[in-house]
RONUDREN-141774 format. One line per field, with one value per residue: residue in one letter; y, x, z of N, C-alpha, C in turn. Coordinates in nm, 2 decimals, always signed. Example, Ala and Ser with C-alpha at 12.3 -4.5 7.8 and 13.67 -1.06 7.14 Angstrom:
2
type = [A/S]
n_Y = [-0.57/-0.22]
n_X = [+1.32/+1.28]
n_Z = [+0.78/+0.71]
ca_Y = [-0.45/-0.11]
ca_X = [+1.23/+1.37]
ca_Z = [+0.78/+0.71]
c_Y = [-0.33/+0.00]
c_X = [+1.32/+1.29]
c_Z = [+0.78/+0.79]
***
This chain:
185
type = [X/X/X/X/X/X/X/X/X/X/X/X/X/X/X/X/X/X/X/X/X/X/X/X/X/X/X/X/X/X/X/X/X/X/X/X/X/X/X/X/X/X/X/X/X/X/X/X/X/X/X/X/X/X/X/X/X/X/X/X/X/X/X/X/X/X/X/X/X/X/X/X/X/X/X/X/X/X/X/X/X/X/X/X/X/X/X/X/X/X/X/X/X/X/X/X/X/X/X/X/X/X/X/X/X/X/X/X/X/X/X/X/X/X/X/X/X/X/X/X/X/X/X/X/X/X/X/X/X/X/X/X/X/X/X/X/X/X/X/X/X/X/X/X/X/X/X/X/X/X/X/X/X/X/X/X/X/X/X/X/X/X/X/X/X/X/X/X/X/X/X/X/X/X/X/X/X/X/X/X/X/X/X/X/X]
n_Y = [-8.48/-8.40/-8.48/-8.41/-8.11/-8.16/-8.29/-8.04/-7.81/-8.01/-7.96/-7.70/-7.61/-7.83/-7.62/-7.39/-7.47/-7.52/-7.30/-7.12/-7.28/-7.26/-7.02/-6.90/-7.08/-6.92/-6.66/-6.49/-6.51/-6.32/-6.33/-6.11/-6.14/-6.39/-6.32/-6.27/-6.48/-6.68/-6.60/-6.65/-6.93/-7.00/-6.94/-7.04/-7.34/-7.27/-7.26/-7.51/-7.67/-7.58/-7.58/-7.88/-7.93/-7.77/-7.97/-8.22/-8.13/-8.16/-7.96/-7.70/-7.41/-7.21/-7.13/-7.13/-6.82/-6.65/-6.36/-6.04/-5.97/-6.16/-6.24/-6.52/-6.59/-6.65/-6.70/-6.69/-6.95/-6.92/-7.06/-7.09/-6.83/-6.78/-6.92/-6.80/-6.55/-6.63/-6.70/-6.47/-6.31/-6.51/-6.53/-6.24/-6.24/-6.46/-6.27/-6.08/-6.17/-6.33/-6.56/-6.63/-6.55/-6.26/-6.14/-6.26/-6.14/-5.82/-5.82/-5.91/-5.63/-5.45/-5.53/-5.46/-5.25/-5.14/-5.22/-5.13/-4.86/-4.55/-4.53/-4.28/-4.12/-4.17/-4.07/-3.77/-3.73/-3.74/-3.53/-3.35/-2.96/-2.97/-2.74/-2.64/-2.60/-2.30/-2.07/-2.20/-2.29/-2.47/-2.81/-2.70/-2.44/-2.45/-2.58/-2.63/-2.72/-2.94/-3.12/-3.13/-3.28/-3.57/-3.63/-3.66/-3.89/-4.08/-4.09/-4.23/-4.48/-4.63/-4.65/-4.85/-4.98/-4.87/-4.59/-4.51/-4.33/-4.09/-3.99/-3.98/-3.76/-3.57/-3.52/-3.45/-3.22/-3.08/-3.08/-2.92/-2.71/-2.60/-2.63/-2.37/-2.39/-2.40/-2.14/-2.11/-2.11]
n_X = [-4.19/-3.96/-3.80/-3.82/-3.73/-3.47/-3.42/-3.40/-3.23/-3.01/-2.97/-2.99/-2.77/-2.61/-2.67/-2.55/-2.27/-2.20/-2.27/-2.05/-1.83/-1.86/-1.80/-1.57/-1.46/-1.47/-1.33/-1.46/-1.54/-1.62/-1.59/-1.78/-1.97/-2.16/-2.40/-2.57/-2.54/-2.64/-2.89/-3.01/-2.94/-3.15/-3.39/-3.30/-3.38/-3.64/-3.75/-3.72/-3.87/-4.11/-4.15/-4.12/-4.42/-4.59/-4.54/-4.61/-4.88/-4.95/-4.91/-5.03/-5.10/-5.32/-5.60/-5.99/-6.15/-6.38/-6.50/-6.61/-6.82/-6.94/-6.86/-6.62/-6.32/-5.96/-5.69/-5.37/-5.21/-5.17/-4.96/-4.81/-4.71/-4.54/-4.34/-4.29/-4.20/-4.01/-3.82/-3.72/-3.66/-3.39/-3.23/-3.16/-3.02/-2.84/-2.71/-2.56/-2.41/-2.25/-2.31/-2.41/-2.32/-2.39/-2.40/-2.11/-1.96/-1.98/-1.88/-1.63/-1.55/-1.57/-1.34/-1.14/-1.13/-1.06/-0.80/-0.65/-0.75/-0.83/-0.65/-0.65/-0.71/-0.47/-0.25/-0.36/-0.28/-0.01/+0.05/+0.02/+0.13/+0.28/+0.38/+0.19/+0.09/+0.10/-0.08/+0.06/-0.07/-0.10/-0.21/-0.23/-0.26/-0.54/-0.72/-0.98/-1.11/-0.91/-0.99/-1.24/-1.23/-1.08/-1.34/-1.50/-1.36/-1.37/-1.65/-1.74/-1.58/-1.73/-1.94/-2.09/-1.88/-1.90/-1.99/-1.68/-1.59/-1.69/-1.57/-1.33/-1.29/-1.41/-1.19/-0.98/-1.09/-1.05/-0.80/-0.71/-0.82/-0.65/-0.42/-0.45/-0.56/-0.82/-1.11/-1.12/-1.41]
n_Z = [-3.40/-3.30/-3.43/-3.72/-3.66/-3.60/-3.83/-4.03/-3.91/-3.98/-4.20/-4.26/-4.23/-4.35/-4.63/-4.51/-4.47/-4.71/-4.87/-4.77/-4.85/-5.14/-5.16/-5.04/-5.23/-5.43/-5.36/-5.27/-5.02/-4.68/-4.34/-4.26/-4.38/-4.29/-4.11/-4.39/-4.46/-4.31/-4.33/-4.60/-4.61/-4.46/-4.60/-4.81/-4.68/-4.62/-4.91/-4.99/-4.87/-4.89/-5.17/-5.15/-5.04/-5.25/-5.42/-5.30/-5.29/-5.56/-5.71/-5.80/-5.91/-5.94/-5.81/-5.76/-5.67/-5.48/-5.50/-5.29/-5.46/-5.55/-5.77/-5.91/-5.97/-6.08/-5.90/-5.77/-5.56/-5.21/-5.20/-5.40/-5.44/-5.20/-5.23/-5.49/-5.42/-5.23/-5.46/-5.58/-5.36/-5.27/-5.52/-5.53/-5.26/-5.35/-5.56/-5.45/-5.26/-5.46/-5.59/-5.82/-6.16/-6.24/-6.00/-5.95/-6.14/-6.05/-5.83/-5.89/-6.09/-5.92/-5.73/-5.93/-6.03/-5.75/-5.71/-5.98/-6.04/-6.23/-6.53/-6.68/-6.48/-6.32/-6.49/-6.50/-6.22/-6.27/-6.37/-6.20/-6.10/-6.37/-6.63/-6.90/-7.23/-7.46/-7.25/-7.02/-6.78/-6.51/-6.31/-6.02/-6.08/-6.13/-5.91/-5.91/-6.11/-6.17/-5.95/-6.00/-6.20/-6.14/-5.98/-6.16/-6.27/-6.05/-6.05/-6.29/-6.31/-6.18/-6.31/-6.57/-6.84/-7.13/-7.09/-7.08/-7.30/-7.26/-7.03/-7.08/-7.31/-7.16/-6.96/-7.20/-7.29/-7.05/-7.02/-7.24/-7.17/-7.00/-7.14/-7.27/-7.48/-7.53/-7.39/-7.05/-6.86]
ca_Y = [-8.34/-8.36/-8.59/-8.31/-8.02/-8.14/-8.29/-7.91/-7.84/-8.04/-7.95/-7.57/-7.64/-7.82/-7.53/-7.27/-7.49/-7.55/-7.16/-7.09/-7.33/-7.19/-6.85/-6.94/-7.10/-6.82/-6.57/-6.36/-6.52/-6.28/-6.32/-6.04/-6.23/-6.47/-6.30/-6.28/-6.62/-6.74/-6.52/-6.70/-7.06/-6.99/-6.90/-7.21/-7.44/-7.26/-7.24/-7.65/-7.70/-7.57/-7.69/-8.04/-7.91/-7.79/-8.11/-8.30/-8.09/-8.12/-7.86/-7.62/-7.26/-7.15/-7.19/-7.04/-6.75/-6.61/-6.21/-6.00/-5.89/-6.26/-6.29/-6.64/-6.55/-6.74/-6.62/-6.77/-6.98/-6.84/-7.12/-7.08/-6.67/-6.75/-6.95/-6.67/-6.43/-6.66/-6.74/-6.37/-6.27/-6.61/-6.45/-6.13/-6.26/-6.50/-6.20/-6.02/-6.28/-6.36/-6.69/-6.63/-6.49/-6.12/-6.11/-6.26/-6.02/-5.72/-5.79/-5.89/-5.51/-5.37/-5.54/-5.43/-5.12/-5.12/-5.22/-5.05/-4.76/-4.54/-4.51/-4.12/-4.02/-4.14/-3.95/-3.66/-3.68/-3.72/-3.41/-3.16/-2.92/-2.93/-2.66/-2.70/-2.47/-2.13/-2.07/-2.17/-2.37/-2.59/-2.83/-2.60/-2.28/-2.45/-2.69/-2.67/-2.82/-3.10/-3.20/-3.18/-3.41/-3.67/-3.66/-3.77/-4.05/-4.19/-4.17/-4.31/-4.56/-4.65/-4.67/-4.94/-4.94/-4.78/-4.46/-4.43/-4.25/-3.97/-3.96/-3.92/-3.66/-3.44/-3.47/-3.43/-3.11/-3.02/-3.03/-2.85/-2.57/-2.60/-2.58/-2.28/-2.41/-2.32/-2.05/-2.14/-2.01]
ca_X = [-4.17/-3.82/-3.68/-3.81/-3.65/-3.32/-3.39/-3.42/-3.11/-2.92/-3.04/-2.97/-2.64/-2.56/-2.66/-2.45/-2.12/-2.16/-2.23/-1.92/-1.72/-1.86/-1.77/-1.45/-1.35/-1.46/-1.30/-1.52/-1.62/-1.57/-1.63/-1.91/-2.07/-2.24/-2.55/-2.65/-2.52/-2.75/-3.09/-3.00/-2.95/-3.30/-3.40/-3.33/-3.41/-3.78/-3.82/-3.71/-3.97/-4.28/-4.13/-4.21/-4.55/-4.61/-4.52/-4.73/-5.04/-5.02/-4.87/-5.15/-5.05/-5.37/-5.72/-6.07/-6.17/-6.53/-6.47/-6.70/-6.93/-6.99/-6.74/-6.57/-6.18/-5.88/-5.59/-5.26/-5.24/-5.09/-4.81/-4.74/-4.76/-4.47/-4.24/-4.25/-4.14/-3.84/-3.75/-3.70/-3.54/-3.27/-3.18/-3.11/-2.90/-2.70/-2.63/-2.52/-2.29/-2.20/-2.29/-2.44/-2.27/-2.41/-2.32/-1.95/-1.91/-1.99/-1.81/-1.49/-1.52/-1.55/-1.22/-1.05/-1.13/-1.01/-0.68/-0.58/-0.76/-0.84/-0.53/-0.65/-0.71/-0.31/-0.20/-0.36/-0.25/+0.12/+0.09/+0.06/+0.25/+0.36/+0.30/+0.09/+0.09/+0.11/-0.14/+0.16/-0.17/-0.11/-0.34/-0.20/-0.33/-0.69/-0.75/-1.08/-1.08/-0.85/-1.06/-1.40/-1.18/-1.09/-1.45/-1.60/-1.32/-1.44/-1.78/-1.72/-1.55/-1.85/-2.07/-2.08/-1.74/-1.98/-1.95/-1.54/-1.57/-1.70/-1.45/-1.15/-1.34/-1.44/-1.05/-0.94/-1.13/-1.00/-0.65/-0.73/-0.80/-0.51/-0.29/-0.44/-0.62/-0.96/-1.12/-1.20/-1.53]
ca_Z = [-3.42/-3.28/-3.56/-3.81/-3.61/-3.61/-4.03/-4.06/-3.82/-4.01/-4.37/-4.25/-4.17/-4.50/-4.69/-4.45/-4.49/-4.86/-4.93/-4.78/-4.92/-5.26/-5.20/-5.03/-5.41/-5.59/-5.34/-5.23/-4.89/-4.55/-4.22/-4.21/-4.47/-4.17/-4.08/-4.47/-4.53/-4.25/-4.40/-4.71/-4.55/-4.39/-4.71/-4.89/-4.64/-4.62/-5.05/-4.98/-4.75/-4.96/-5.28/-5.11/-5.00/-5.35/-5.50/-5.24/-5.33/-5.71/-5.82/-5.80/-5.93/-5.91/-5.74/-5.78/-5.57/-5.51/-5.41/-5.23/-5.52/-5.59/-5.91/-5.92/-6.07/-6.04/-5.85/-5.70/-5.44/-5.14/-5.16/-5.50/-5.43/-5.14/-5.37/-5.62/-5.31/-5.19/-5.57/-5.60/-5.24/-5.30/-5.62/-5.46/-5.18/-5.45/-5.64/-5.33/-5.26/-5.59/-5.62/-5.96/-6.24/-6.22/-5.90/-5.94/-6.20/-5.99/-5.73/-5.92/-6.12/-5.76/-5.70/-6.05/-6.00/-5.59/-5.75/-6.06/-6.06/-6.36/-6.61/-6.74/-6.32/-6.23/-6.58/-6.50/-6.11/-6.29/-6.48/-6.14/-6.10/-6.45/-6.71/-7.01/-7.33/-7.45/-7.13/-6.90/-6.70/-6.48/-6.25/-5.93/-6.04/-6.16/-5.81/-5.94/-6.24/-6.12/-5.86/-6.06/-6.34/-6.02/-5.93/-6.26/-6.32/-6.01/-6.11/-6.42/-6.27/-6.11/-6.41/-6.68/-6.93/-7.21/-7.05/-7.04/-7.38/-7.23/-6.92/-7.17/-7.38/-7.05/-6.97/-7.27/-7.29/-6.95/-7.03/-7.35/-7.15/-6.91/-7.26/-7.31/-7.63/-7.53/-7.26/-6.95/-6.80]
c_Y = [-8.31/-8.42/-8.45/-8.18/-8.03/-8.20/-8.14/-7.86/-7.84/-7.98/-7.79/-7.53/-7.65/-7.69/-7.38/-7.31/-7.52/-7.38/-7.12/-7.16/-7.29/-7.03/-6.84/-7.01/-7.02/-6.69/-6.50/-6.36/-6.43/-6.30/-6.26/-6.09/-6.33/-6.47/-6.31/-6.44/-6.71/-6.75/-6.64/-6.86/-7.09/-6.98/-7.01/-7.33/-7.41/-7.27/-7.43/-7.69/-7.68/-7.60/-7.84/-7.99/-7.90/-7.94/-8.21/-8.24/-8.07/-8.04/-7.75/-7.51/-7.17/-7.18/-7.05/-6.96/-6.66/-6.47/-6.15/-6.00/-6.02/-6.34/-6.38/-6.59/-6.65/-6.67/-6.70/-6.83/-6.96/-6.95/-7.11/-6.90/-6.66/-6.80/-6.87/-6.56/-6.53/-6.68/-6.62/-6.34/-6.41/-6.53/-6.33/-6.18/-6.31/-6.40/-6.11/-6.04/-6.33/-6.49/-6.72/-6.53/-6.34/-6.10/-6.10/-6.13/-5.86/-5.69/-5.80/-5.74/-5.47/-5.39/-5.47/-5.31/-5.03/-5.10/-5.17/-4.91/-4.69/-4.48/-4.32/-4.02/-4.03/-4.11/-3.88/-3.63/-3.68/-3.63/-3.27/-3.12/-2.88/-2.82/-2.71/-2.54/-2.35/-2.05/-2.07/-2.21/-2.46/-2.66/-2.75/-2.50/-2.35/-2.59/-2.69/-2.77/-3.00/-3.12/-3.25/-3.32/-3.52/-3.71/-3.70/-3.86/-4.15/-4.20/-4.23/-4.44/-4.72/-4.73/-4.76/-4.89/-4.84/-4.62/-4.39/-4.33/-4.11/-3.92/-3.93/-3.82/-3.55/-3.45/-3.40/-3.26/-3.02/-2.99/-2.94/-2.67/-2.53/-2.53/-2.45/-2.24/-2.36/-2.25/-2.16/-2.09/-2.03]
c_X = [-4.02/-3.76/-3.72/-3.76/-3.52/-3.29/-3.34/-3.29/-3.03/-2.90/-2.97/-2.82/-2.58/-2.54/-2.57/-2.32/-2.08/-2.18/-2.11/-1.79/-1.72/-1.78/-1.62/-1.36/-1.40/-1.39/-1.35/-1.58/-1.50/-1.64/-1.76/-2.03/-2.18/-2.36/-2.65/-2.61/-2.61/-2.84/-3.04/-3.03/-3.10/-3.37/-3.44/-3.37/-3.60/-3.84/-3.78/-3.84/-4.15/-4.25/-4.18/-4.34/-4.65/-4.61/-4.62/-4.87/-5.07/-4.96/-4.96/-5.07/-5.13/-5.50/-5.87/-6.10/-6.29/-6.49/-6.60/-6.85/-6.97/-6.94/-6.65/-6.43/-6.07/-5.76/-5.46/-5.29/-5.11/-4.95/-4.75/-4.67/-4.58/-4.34/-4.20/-4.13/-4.00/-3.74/-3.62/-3.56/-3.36/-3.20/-3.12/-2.97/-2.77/-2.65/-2.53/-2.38/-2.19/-2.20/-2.35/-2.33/-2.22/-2.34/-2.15/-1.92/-1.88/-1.93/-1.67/-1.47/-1.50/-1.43/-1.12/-1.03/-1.10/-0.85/-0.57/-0.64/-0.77/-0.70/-0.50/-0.66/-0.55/-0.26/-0.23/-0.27/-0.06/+0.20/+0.07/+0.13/+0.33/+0.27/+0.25/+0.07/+0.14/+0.04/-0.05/+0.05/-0.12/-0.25/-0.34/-0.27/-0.48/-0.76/-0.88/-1.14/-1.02/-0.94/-1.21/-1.34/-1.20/-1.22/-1.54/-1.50/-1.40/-1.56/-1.79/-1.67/-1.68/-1.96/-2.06/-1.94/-1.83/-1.95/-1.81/-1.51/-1.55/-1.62/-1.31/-1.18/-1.32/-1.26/-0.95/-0.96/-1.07/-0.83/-0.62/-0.69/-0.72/-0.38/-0.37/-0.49/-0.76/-1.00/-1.13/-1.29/-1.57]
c_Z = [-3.40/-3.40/-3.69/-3.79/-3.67/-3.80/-4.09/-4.05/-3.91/-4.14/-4.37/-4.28/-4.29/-4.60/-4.65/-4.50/-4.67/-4.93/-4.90/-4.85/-5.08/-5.25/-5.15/-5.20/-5.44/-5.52/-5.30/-5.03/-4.76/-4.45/-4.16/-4.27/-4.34/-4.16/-4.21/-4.55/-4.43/-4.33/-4.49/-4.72/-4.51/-4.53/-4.79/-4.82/-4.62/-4.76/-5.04/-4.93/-4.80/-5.10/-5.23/-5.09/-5.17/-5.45/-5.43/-5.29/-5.45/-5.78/-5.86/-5.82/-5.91/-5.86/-5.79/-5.62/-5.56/-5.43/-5.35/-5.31/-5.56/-5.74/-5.87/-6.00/-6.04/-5.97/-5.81/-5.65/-5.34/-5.11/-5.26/-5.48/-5.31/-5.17/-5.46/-5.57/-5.27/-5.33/-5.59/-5.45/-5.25/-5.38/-5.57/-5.40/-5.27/-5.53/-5.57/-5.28/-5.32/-5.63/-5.74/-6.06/-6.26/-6.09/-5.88/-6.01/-6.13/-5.91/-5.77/-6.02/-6.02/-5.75/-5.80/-6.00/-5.88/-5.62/-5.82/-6.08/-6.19/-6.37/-6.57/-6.56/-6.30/-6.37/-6.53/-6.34/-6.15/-6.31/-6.32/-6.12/-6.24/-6.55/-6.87/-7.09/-7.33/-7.32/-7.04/-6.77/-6.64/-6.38/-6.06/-5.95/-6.12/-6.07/-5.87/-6.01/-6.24/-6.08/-5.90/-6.20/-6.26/-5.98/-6.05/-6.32/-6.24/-5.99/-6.19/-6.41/-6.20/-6.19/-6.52/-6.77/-7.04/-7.19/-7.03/-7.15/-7.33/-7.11/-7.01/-7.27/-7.28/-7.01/-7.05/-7.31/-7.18/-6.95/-7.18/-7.30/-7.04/-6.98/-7.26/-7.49/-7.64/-7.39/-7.14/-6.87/-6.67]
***
């Protein structure tokens, strides 16, 4: 029993220093990362552990099952049923992490977007103060406006690229009526 402890032990371990060293080359690994880089490690060393069980038993996916009313059906079996569950939760964490694709991706827009910021938000923050049209508008005498503009860049920011149409339209409309081209209500 101790010789399979510390197989485990060690096996755990593997998988801790080799997720970090992954995420260390792709950039993304921090410090706080730890406690979900354990789960995870736990994780794969328990979907290891009934993957061999599975494979010792055949490969069974499913078994018969006699229910109360006396109907015979077939259903999972509760080790295939907990493989399904870690396949799923792994997935999760690696996307978390970024150690798949989706994940990288997500977390390298998070960073784009940490860094450069939207274009049309630091234009508009260029333009206060200054006047705009026959209006004689600027973003000083309509704080409102500004700040509801500011507040749907960086939602937009937020939201898939698809959506930036409509962030440079609703601006575009907003400095419209700054110039003094259309009311404002």
């Amino acid at each position: 029993m101790k010789a399979i402890i510390q197989q485990h032990d060690t096996r755990f371990e593997d998988i801790f220093v080799r997720t970090v060293e992954d995420m260390k080359a792709l950039g993304t690994y921090k410090q706080e990362f730890s406690p979900a880089i354990t789960r995870y490690a736990e994780m794969r060393l328990q979907f290891e552990i009934l993957m061999q069980q599975w494979y010792r038993g055949g490969c069974k996916i499913t078994e018969r099952y006699t229910n109360k009313a006396g109907a015979v059906n077939n259903r999972k079996t509760a080790l295939y049923q907990a493989i399904e569950n870690l396949r799923k939760e792994i997935t999760d964490i690696e996307n978390i992490l970024g150690l798949i694709p989706a994940g990288l991706r997500r977390i390298n827009s998070k960073r784009q977007i940490g860094k450069k910021g939207c274009s049309l938000a630091d234009a508009l923050k260029s333009l206060e103060g200054k006047t705009f049209g026959a209006g004689g508008g600027n973003l000083q005498q309509f704080p409102l406006v500004a700040s509801a503009v500011l507040r749907h860049l960086r939602g937009s920011d937020r939201q898939a690229k698809n959506s930036m149409p409509c962030c440079f339209s609703f601006a575009v409309l907003t400095l419209d009526a700054l110039a003094g081209s259309i009311p404002l209500r």
